[in-house]
C-alpha positions in Angstrom: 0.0 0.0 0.0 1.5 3.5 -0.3 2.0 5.4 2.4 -0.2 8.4 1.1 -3.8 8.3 -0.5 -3.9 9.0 -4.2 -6.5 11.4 -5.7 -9.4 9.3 -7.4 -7.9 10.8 -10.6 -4.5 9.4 -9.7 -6.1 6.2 -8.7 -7.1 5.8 -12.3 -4.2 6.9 -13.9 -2.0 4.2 -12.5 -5.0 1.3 -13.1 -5.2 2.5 -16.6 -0.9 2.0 -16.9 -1.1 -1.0 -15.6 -3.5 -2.0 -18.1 -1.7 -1.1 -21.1 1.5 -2.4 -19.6 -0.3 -5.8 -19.2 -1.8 -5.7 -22.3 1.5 -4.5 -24.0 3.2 -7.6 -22.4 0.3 -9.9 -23.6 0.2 -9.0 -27.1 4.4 -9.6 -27.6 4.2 -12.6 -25.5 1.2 -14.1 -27.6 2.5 -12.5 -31.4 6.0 -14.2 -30.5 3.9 -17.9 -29.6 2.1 -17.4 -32.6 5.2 -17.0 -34.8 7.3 -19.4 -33.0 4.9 -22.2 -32.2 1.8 -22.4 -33.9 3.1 -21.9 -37.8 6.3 -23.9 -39.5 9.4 -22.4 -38.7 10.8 -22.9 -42.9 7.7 -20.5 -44.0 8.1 -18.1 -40.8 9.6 -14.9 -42.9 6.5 -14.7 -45.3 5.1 -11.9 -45.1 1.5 -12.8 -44.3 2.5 -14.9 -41.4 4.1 -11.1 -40.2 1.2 -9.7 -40.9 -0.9 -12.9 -38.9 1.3 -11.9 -36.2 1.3 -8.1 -36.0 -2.9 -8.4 -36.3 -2.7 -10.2 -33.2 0.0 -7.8 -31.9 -2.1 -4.8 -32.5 -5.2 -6.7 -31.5 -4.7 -7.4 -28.0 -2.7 -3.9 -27.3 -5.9 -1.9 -28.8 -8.2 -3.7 -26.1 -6.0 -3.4 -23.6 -5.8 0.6 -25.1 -9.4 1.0 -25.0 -9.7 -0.5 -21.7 -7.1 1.8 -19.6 -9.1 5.0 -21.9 -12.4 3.6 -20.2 -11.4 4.5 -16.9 -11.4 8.3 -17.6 -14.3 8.2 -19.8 -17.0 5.8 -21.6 -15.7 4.8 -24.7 -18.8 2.9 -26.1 -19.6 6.3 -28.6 -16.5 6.1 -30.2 -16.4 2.5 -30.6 -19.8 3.2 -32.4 -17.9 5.4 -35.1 -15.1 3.2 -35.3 -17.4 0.3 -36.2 -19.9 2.3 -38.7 -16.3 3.9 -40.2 -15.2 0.2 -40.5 -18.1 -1.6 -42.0 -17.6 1.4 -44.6 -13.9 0.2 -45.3 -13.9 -3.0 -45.3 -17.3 -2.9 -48.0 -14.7 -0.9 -50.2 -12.2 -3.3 -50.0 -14.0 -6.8 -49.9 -11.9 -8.4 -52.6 -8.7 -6.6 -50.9 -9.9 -8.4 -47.5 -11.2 -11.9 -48.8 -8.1 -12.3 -50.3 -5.9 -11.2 -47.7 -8.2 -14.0 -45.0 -7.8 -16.6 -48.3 -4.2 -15.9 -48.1 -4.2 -16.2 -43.8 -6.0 -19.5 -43.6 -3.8 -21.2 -47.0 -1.0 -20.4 -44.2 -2.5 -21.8 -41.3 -4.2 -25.1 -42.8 -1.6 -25.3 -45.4 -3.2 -27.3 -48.2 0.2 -26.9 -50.1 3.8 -24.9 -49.3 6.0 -23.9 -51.2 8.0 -25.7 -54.0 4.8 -28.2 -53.9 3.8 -29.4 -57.0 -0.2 -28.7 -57.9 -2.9 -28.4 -60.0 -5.3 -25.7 -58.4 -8.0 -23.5 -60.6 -7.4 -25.8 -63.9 -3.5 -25.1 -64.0 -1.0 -27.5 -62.5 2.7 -26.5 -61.8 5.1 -25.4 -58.6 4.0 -23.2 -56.2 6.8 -20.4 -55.9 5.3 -17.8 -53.4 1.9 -17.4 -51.1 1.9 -13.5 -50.8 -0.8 -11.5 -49.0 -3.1 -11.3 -52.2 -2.4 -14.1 -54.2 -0.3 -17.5 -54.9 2.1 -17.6 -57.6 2.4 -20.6 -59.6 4.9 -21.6 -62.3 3.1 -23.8 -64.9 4.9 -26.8 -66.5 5.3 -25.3 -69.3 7.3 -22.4 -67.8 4.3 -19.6 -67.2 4.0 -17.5 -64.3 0.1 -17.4 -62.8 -0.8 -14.9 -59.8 -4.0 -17.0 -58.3 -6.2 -14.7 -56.4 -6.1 -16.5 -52.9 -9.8 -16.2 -52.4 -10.2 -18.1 -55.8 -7.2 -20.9 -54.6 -9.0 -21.6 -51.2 -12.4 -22.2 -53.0 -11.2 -24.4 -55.6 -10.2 -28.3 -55.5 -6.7 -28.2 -54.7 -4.7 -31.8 -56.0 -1.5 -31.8 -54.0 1.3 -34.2 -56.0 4.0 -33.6 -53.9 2.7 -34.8 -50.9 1.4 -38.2 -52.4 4.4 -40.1 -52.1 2.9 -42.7 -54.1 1.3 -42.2 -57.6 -0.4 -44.6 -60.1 0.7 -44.6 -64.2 -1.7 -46.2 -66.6 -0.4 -46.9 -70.1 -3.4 -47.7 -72.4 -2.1 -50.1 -75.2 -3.4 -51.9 -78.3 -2.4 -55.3 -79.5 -3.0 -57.2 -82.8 -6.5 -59.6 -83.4 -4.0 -62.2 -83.9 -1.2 -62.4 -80.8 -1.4 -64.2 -77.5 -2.9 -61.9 -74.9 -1.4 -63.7 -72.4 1.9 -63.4 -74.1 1.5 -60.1 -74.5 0.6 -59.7 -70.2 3.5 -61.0 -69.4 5.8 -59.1 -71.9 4.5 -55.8 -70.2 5.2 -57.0 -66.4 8.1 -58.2 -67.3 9.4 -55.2 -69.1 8.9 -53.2 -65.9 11.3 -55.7 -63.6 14.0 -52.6 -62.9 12.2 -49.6 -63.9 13.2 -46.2 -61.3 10.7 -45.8 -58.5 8.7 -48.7 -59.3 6.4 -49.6 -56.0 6.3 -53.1 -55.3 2.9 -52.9 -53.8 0.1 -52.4 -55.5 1.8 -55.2 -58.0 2.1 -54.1 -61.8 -1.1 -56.0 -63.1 -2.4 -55.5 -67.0 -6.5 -55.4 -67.8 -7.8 -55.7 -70.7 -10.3 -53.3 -71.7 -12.5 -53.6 -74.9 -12.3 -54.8 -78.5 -11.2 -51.8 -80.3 -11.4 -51.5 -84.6 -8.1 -52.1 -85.4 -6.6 -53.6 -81.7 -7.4 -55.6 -78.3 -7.6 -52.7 -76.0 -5.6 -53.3 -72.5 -4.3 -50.9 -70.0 -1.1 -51.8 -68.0 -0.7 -50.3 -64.5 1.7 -49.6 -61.8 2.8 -48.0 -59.1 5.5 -45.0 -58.6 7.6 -43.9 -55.4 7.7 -40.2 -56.5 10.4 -39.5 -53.7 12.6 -41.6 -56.3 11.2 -40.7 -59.9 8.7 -38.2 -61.1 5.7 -39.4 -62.8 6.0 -38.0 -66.7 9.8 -39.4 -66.1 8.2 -43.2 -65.4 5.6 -42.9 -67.5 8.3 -42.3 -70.6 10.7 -44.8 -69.5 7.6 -47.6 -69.4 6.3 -46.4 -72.8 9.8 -47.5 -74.4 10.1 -50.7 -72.1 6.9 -51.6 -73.2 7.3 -51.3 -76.7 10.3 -52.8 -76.8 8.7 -55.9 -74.6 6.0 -56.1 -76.9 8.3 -56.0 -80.1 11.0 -59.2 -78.9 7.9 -61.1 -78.1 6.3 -61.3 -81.4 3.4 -59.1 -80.6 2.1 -56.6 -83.2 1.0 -52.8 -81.8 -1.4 -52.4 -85.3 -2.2 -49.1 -86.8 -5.7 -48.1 -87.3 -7.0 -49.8 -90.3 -10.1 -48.7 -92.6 -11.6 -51.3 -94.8 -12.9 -49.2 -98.4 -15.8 -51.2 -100.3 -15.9 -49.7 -103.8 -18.7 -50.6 -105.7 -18.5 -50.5 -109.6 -21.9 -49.2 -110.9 -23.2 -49.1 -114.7 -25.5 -46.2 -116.1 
């Protein structure tokens, strides 16, 4: 206790500083947890996990702000203004602000990070940055997209990175005439070796449909992708399997058309 009474005025000036100390202490205390804790340490610099933070940050110290100001005076008539003044800002800057929340929660649930490989909004390549307003993605064929983050975070997002294992069907057609057993075990043979292959799921070959010019079958298997990439594999089994096919006798026919001409007399 002190040793002298304090004026009611003085009473409420050092309630209100200890309020905004306490506050002050809270918000670095909970911004530094946030960072440190709650969000991976390899995507920490971005800059909307900074701006995550100093939200929080300026948060908390504003409530502790408005609570030390409400022991001089009532403060519920300027947080009226404050909130009509709001609504009005944040109705002009809706697509501003949906994206900037898109960008937040892609951070926080983290569907995909970056140097993942994706196919998001119809266009597939690496992710190369997740700023405040959009994620930029390099195509496979070398083009630079800026995704709104509003528009990522609504759409079907297919992760390939993460899936550390990946199927590769190889549709093939084989001649009226050859051995479709002969030809099955050419194909599962001619993977035996192939980079990345999975050795569970098996390799197994189906046969599909009697096509005009071919026996129709699909041969499929089963990729590691933290050994091979998939369009890598899929090349690789393309030339085994040809090749397969080839020293075992069976014919990969072109398309054939049958013409009937028909001679007529006038």
């Amino acid at each position: 206790m002190l040793p002298f009474a304090l004026p009611d005025w003085g009473q409420r000036m050092l309630t209100a500083l200890a309020i905004f100390l306490a506050s002050l202490l809270a918000a670095r205390l909970l911004s530094a947890m946030l960072r440190s804790k709650l969000l991976p340490d390899q995507i920490e610099e971005n800059p909307a996990i900074n701006l995550l933070g100093a939200l929080l940050y300026w948060g908390v110290l504003s409530l502790g702000a408005l609570t030390a100001l409400n022991q001089f005076f009532d403060v519920t008539a300027y947080l009226a203004g404050l909130g009509v003044a709001g609504f009005a800002i944040g109705f002009a800057l809706q697509d501003i602000m949906q994206n900037l929340a898109a960008g937040i929660l892609l951070l926080v649930q983290r569907p995909f990070t970056i140097g993942d490989m994706v196919e998001v909004f119809g266009q597939g390549g690496t992710v190369r940055n997740i700023s405040l307003r959009a994620t930029e993605l390099e195509t496979w064929d070398g083009r630079i997209l800026l995704i709104p983050n509003a528009k990522v975070l609504g759409e079907i997002i297919v992760n390939y990175t993460r899936a550390q294992r990946r199927r590769i069907a190889i549709p093939i057609g084989i001649g009226y005439g050859d051995d479709p057993e002969t030809a099955r075990q050419a194909l599962l043979e001619s993977l035996r070796g192939l980079p990345g292959l999975a050795d569970q799921p098996a390799p197994f070959v189906r046969f599909q449909s009697f096509g005009e010019s071919s026996v129709d079958l699909t041969l499929y298997f089963w990729i590691d992708t933290r050994q091979t990439d998939i369009f890598a594999a899929r090349d690789a089994a393309v030339v085994r399997a040809r090749a397969a096919l080839e020293a075992a006798g069976v014919d990969i026919p072109f398309p054939i058309r049958t013409v009937y001409l028909e001679k007529t007399t006038e």
